[in-house]
C-alpha positions as a Python dict, from the first residue, in 0.01 Angstrom:
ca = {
    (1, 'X'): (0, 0, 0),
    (2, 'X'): (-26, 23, -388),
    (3, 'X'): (-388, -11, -536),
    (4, 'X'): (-365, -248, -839),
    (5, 'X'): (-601, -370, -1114),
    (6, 'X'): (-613, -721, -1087),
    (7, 'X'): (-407, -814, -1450),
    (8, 'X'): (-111, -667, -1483),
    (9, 'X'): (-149, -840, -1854),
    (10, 'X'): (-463, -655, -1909),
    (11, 'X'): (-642, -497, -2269),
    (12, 'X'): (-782, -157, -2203),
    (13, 'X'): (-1069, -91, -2361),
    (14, 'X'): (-1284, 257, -2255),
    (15, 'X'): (-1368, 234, -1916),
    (16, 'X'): (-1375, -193, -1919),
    (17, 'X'): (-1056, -371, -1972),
    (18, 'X'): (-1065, -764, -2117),
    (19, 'X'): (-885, -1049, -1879),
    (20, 'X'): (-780, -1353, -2047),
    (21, 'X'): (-821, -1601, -1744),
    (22, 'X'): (-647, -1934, -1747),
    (23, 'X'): (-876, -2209, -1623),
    (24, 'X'): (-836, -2301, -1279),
    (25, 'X'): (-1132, -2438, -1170),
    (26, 'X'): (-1081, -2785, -986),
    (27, 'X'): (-1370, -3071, -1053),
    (28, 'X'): (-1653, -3032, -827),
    (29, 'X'): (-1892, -3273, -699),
    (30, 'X'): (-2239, -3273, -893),
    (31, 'X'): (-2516, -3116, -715),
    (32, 'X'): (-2794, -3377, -701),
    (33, 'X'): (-3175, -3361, -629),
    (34, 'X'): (-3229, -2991, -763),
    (35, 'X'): (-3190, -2891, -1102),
    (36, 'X'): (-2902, -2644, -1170),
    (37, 'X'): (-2957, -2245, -1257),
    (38, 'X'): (-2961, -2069, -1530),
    (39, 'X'): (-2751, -1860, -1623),
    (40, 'X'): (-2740, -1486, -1748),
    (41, 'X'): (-2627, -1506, -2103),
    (42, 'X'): (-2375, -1176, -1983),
    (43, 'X'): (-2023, -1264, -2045),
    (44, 'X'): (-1954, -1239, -1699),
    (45, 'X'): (-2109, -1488, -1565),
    (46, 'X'): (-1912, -1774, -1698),
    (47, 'X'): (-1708, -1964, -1490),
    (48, 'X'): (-1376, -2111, -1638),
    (49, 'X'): (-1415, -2461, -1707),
    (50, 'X'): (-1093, -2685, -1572),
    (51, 'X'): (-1180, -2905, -1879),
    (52, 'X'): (-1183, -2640, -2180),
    (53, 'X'): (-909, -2486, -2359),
    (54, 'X'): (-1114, -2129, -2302),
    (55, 'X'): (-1122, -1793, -2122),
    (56, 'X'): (-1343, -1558, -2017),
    (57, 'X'): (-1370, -1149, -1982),
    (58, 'X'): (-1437, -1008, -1664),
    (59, 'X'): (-1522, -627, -1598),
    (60, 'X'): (-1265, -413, -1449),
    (61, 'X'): (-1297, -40, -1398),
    (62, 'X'): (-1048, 191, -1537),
    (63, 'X'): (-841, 445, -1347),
    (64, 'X'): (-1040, 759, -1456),
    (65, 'X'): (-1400, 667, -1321),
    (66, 'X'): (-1576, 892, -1064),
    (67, 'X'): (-1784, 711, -791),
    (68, 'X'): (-2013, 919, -651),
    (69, 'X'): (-2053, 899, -271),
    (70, 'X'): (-2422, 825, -218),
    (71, 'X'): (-2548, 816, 164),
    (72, 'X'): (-2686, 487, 244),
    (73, 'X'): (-2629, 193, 504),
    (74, 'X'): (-2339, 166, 680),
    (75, 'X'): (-2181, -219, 740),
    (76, 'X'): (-2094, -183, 1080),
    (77, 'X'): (-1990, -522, 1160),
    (78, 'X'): (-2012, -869, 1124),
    (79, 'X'): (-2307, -970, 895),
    (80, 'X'): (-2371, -581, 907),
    (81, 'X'): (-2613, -593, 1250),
    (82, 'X'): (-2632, -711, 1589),
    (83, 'X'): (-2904, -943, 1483),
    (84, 'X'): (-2676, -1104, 1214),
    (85, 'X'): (-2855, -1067, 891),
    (86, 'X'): (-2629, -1019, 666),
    (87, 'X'): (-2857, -741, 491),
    (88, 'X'): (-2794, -411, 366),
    (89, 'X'): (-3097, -164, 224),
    (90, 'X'): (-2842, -35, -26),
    (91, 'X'): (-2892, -187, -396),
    (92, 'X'): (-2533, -307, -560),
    (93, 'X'): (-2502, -243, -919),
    (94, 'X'): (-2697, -499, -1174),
    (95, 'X'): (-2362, -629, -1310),
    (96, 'X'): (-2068, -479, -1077),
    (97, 'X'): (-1757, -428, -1200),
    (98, 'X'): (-1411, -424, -1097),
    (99, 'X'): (-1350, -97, -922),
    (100, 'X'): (-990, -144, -720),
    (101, 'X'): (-790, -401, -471),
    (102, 'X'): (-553, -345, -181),
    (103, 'X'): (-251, -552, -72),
    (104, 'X'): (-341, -638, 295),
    (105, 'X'): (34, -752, 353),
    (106, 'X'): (-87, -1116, 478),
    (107, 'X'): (-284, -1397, 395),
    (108, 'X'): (-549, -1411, 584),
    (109, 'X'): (-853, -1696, 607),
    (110, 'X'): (-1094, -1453, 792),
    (111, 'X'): (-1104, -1095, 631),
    (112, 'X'): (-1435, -911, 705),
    (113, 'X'): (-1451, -577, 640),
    (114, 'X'): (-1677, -295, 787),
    (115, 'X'): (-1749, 21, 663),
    (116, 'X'): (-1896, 368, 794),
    (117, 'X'): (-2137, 621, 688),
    (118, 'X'): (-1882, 764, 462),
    (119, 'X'): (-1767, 500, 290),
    (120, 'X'): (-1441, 425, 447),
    (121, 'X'): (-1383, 47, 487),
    (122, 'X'): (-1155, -70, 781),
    (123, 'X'): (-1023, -469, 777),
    (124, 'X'): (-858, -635, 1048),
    (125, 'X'): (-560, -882, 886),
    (126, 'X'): (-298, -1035, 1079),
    (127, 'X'): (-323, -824, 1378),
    (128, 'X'): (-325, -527, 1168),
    (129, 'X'): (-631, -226, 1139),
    (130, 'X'): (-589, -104, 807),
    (131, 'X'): (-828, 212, 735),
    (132, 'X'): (-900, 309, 347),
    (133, 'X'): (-1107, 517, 185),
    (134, 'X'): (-1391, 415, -79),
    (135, 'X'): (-1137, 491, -378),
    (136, 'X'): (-918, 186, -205),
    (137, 'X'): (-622, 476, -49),
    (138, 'X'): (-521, 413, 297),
    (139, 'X'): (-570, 646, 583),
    (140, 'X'): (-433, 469, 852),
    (141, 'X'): (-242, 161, 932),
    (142, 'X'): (-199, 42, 1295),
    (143, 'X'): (4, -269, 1389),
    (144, 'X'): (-58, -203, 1750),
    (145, 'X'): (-426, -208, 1800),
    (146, 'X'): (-529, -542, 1763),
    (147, 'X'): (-159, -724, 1865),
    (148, 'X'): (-271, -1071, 1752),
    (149, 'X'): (-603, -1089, 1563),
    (150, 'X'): (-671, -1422, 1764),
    (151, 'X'): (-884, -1725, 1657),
    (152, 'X'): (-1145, -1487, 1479),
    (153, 'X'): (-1029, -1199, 1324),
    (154, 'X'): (-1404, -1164, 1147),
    (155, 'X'): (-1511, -1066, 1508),
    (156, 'X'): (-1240, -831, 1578),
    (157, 'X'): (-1339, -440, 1516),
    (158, 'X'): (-1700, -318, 1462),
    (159, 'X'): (-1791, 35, 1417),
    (160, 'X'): (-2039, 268, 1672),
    (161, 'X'): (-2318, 459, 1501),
    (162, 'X'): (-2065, 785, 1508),
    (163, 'X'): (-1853, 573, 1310),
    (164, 'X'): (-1526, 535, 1609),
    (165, 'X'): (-1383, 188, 1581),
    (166, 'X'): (-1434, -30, 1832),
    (167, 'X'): (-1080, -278, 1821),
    (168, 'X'): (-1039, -609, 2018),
    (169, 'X'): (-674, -652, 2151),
    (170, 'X'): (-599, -1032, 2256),
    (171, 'X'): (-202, -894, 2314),
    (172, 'X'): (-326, -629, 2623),
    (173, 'X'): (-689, -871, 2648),
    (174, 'X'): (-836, -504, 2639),
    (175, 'X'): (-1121, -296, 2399),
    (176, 'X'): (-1021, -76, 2231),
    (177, 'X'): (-1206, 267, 2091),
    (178, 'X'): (-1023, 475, 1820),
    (179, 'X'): (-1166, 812, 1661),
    (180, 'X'): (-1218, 767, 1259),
    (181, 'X'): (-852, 909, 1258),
    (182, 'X'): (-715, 585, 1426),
    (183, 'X'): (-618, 789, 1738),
    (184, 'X'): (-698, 588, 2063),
    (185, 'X'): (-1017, 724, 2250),
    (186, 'X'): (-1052, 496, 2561),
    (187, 'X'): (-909, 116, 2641),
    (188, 'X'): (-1099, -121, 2841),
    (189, 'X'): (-883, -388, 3072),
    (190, 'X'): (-1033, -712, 3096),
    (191, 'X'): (-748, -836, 3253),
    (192, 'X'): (-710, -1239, 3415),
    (193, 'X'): (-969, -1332, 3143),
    (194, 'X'): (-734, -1518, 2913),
    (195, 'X'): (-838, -1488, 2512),
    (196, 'X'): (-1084, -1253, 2412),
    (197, 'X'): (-1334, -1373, 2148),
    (198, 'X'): (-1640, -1245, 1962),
    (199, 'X'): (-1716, -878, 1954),
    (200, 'X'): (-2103, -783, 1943),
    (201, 'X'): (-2166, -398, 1914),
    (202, 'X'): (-2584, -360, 1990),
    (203, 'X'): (-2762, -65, 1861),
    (204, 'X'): (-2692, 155, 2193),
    (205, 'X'): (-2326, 106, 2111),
    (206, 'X'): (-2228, -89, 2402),
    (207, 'X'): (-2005, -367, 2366),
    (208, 'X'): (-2028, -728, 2425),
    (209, 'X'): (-1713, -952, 2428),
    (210, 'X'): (-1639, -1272, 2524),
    (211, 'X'): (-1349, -1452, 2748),
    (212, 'X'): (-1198, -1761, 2785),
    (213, 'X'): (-1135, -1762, 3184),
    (214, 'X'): (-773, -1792, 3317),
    (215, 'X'): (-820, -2133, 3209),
    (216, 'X'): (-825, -2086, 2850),
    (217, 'X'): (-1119, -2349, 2896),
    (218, 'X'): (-1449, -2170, 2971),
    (219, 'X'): (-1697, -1853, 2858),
    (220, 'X'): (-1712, -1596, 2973),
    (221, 'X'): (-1957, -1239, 2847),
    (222, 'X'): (-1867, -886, 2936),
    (223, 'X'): (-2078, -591, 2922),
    (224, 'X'): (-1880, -266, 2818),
    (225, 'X'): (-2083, 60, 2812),
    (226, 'X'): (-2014, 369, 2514),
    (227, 'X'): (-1764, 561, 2763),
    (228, 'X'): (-1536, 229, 2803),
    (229, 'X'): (-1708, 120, 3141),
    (230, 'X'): (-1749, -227, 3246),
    (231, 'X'): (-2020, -321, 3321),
    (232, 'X'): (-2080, -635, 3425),
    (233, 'X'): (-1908, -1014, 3368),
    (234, 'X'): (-2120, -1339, 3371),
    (235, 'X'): (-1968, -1708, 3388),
    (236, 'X'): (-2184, -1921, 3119),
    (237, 'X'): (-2029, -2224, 3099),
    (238, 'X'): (-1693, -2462, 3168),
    (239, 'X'): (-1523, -2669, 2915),
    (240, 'X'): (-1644, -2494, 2658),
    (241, 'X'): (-1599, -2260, 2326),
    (242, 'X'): (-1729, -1964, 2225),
    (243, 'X'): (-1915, -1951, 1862),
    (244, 'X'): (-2041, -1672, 1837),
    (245, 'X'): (-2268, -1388, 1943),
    (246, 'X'): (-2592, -1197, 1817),
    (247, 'X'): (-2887, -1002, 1956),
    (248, 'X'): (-3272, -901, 1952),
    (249, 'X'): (-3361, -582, 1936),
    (250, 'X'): (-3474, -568, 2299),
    (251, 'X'): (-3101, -591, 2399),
    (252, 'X'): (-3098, -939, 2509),
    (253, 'X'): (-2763, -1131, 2359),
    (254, 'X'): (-2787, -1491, 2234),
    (255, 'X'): (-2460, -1652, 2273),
    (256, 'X'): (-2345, -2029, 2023),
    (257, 'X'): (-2125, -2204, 2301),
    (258, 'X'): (-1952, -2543, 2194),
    (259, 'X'): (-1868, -2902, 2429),
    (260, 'X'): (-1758, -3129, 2331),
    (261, 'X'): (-2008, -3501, 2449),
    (262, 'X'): (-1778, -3751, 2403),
    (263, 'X'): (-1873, -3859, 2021),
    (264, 'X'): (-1991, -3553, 1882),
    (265, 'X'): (-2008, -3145, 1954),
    (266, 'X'): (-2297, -2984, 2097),
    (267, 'X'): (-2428, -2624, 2115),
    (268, 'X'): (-2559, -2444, 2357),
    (269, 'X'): (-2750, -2158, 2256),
    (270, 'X'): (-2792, -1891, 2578),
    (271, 'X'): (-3027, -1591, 2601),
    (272, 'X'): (-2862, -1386, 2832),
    (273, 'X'): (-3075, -1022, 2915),
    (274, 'X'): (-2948, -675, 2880),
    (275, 'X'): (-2850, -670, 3264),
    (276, 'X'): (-2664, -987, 3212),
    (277, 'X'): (-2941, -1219, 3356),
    (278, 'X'): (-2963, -1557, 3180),
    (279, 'X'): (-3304, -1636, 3061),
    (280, 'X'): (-3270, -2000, 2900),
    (281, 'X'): (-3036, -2208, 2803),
    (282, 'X'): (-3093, -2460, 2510),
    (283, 'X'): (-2880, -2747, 2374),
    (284, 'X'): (-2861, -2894, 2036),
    (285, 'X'): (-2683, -3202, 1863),
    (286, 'X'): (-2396, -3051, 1601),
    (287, 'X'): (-2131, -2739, 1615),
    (288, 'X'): (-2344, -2434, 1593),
    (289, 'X'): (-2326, -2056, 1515),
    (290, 'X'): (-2511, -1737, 1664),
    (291, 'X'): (-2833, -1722, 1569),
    (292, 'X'): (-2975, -1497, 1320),
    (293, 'X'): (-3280, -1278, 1483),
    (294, 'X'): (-3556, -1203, 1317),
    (295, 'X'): (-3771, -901, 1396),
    (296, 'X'): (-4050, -1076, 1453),
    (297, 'X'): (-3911, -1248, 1771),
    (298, 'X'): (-3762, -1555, 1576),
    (299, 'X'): (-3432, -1712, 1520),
    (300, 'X'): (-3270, -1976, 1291),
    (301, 'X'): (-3006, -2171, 1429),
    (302, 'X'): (-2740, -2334, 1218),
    (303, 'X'): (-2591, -2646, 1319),
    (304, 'X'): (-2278, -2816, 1182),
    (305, 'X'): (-2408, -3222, 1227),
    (306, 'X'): (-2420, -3560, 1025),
    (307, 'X'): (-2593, -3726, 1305),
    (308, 'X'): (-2894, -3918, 1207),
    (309, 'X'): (-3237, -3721, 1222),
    (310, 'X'): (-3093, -3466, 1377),
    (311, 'X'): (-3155, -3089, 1246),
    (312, 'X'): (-2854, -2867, 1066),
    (313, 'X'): (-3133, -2595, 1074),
    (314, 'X'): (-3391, -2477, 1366),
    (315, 'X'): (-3603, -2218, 1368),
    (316, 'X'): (-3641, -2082, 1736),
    (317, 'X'): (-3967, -1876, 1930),
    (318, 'X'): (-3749, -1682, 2151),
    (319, 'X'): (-4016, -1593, 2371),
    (320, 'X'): (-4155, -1967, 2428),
    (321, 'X'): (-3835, -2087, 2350),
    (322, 'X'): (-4009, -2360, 2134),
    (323, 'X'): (-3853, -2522, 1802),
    (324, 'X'): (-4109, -2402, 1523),
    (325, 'X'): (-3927, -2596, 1257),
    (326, 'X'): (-3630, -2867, 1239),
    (327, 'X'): (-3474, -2935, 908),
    (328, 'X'): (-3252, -3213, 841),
    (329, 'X'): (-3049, -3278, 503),
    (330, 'X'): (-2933, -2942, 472),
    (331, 'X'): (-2592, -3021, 440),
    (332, 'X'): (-2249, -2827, 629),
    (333, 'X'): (-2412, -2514, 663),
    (334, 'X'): (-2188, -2194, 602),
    (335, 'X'): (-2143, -1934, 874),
    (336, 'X'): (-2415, -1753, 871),
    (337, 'X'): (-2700, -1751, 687),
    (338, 'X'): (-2875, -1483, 579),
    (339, 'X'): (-3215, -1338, 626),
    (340, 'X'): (-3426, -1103, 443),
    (341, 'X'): (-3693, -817, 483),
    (342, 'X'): (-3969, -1060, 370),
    (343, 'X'): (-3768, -1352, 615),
    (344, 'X'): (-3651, -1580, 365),
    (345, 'X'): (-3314, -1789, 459),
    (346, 'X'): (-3044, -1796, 261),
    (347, 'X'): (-2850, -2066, 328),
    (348, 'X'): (-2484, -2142, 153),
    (349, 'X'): (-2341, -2514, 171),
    (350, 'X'): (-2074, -2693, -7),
    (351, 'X'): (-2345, -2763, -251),
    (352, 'X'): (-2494, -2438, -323),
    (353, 'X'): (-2705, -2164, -208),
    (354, 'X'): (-3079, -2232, -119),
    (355, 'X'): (-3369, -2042, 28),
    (356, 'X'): (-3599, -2096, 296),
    (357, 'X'): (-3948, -1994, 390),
    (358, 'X'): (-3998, -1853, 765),
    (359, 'X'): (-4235, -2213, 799),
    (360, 'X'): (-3953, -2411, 691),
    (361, 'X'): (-4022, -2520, 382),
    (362, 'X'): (-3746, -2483, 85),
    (363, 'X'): (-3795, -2254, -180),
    (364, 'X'): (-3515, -2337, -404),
    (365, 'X'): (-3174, -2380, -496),
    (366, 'X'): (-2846, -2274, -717),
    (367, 'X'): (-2670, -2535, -677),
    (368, 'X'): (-2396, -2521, -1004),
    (369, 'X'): (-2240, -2296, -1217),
    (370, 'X'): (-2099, -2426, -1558),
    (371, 'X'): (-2206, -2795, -1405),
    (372, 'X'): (-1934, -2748, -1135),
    (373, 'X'): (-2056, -2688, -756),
    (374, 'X'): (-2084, -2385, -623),
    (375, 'X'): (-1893, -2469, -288),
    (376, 'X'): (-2000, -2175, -39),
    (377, 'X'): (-1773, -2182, 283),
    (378, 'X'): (-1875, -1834, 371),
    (379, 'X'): (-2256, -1707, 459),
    (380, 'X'): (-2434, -1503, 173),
    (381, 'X'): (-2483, -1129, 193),
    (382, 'X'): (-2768, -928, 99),
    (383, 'X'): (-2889, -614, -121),
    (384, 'X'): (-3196, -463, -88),
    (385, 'X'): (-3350, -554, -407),
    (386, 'X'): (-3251, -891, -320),
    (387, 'X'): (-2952, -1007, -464),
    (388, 'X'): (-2776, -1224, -274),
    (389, 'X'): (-2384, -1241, -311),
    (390, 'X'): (-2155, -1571, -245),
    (391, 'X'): (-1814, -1606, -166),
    (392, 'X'): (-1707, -1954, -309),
    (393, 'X'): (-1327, -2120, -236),
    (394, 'X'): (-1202, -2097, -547),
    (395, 'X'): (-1188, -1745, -549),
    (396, 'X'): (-1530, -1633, -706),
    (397, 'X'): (-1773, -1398, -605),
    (398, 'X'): (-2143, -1434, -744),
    (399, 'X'): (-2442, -1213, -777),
    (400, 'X'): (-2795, -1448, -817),
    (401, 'X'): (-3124, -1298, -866),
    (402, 'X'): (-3427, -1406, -972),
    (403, 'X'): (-3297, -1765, -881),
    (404, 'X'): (-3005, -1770, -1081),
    (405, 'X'): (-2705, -1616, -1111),
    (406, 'X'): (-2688, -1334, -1230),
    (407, 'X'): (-2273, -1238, -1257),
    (408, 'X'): (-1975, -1395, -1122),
    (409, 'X'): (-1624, -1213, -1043),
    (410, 'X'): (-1289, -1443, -1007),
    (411, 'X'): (-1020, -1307, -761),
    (412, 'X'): (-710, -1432, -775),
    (413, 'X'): (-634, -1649, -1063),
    (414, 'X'): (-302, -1409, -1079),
    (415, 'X'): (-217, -1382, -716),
    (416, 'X'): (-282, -1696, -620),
    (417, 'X'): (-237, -1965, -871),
    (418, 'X'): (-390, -2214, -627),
    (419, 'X'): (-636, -2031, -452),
    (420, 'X'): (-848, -2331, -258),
    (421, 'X'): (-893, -2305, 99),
    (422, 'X'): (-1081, -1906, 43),
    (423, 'X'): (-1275, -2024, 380),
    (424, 'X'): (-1321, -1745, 567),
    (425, 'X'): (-1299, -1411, 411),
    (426, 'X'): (-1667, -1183, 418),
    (427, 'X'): (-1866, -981, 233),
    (428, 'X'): (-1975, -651, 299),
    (429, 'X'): (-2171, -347, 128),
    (430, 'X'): (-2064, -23, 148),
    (431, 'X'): (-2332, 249, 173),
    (432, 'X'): (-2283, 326, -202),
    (433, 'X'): (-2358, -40, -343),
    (434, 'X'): (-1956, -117, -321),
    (435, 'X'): (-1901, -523, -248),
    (436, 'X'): (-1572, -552, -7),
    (437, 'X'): (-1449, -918, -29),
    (438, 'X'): (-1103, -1025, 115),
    (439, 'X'): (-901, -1323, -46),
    (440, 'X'): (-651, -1579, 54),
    (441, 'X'): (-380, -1385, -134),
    (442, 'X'): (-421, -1085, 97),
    (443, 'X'): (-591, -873, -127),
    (444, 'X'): (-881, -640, -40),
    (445, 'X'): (-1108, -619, -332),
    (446, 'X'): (-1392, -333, -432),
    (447, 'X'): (-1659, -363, -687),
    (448, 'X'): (-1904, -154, -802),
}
């Protein structure tokens, strides 16, 4: 896999090379009801607009730099945690820079990297672990681990807190374990369970993984313990779909199922305990996702819904199982949001980014960049001194702080010359501040 700079066309200058960046930017609807940001006057954070005869320059390391590898937090799966935050403690750079990108050998919708203690970052892409280190070289490659990535890629590998990957194989419906040098540890057989789902990885390092039933048409949770045991399997529902999976840090597991009602989706939201007990079941109008747990015994559930009056956000007392608040209006809420230390939402929509207090109430919102939406398909990520980093689909990734954005970064204007459709692909932090994002032209990018 060769590591490229992202313009071959590219001025060196020092360590920062200028991009001249054709305009590619496709009209976007006007955000309405909330004023829009302002903007750092940094060079960076200009977005080309489809309209102007202009271009921009955009920050890209050169060859020579030395990153120092600084200890820090680990993103060990999904939104980082079992609870599904989607924060790091680890502080990105003020204005990152380009640093390197990898050719993934696919196109792939759903890239979500993870990365260990060391700073190695692993990505799952079309049924193939790739393993490189923090300088963007490979390690490994293994074609055979995963088979088929399946319906969710995102929720395919996860790494255990002595950094072995944990690999989901839909080919051989099995779990796999691998050491940090990609050689296999331990497979668990789940077999007569049709497709295998979402991967959860709590903090004890057992696994949780879900099943479709010989019937391709129910869900199904497993319990897997850190030697590859199973140990136990629990029916939750029939006619159904798995959305996704999260936990508490008591070890109970909150699992997003989908049915369908006849005019519209609904989700049920199960708490099932640590000995794979249900506690409660709740239902709600909409497609949902996992909740995101707060540690304070709360969750916020996202919901996918134009109903009338009914809620695309609820925040849940998982104890009483009450609804503490319902709020309508948000809009198509992106998988997931995220939450941080002082339990502020961030929410991402087709409209824009906005924040929520833990009572409900909104905060604010970014909701344009160079008067063009900020469409956000993809939940926001966090750094600990609270930056929060977007994803949009046309191939940008922004920092905003302070309630504005603070830099913007556009992949693939040169790899992709129509890159809409970016749906999927994650953000992660490394534990030295570097921001993994994937893109729809198969490219793994790193900045710092």
């Amino acid at each position: 896999m060769a590591i490229a700079a992202i313009a071959s066309a590219a001025i060196a200058c020092g360590g920062r090379t200028t991009v001249h960046v054709e305009p590619t930017s496709p009209d976007a609807a006007s955000v309405t009801g909330d004023s829009g940001p302002e903007v750092d006057s940094g060079h960076d954070s200009a977005m080309p607009d489809a309209a102007a005869d202009a271009s921009y320059e955009q920050d890209v390391a050169s060859e020579d730099v030395q990153w120092p590898a600084i200890p820090g937090d680990p993103w060990r799966q999904y939104r980082h945690d079992a609870r599904r935050t989607g924060l790091s403690t680890v502080t990105v750079a003020s204005h990152p820079i380009f640093a390197w990108s990898a050719d993934l050998e696919c196109k792939s919708y759903d890239v979500a990297p993870v990365v260990d203690a060391t700073g190695n970052v692993y990505v799952a892409a079309c049924g193939v672990v790739w393993s490189l280190d923090n300088k963007g070289a490979v390690r490994w490659r293994e074609p055979e681990v995963l088979g088929d990535a399946g319906w969710a890629p995102y929720l395919a590998i996860a790494l255990t807190s002595d950094d072995r990957l944990v690999a989901v194989d839909v080919i051989e419906s099995s779990v796999k374990v691998l050491e940090p040098t990609g050689k296999l540890v331990h497979a668990t057989n789940l077999p007569n369970e049709g497709n295998l789902g979402a991967l959860l990885l709590s903090a004890d390092n057992s696994v949780y993984i879900t099943s479709t039933g010989p019937a391709l048409d129910s869900v199904r949770l497993h319990a897997i313990n850190e030697a590859g045991a199973l140990l136990w399997s629990a029916d939750l529902a029939q006619s159904a779909q798995i959305r996704g999976l999260s936990a508490d840090n008591e070890g109970n597991v909150y699992v997003a199922i989908a049915q369908w009602a006849g005019a519209e989706w609904t989700t049920l939201v199960k708490k099932v305990s640590a000995d794979g007990k249900g506690a409660w079941t709740q239902t709600w109008l909409g497609l949902g996702f996992e909740p995101v747990v707060a540690a304070s015994g709360r969750a916020w559930l996202a919901l996918h819904t134009t109903a009338k009056e009914a809620p695309n956000l609820v925040l849940l007392d998982l104890a009483s199982e009450q609804a503490l608040a319902k709020i309508e209006n948000v809009g198509l809420v992106a998988p997931l949001p995220a939450l941080g230390q002082d339990q502020i939402l961030y929410v991402g929509t087709p409209w824009g980014l906005s924040a929520w207090a833990p009572n409900g109430d909104k905060l604010w919102m970014v909701g344009s960049l160079e008067s063009k939406a900020m469409d956000l398909w993809t939940g926001p990520v966090l750094s600990a001194d609270g930056t929060v980093i977007v994803s949009d689909t046309i191939g940008f990734l922004h920092g905003i702080r302070d309630k504005k954005i603070a830099w913007s970064y556009q992949r693939d204007w040169q790899d992709e010359p129509d890159p809409n459709g970016m749906l999927g692909d994650q953000v992660a932090i490394g534990p030295d501040g570097t921001i993994y994002a994937g893109s729809y032209s198969g490219l793994l990018y790193a900045l710092r």
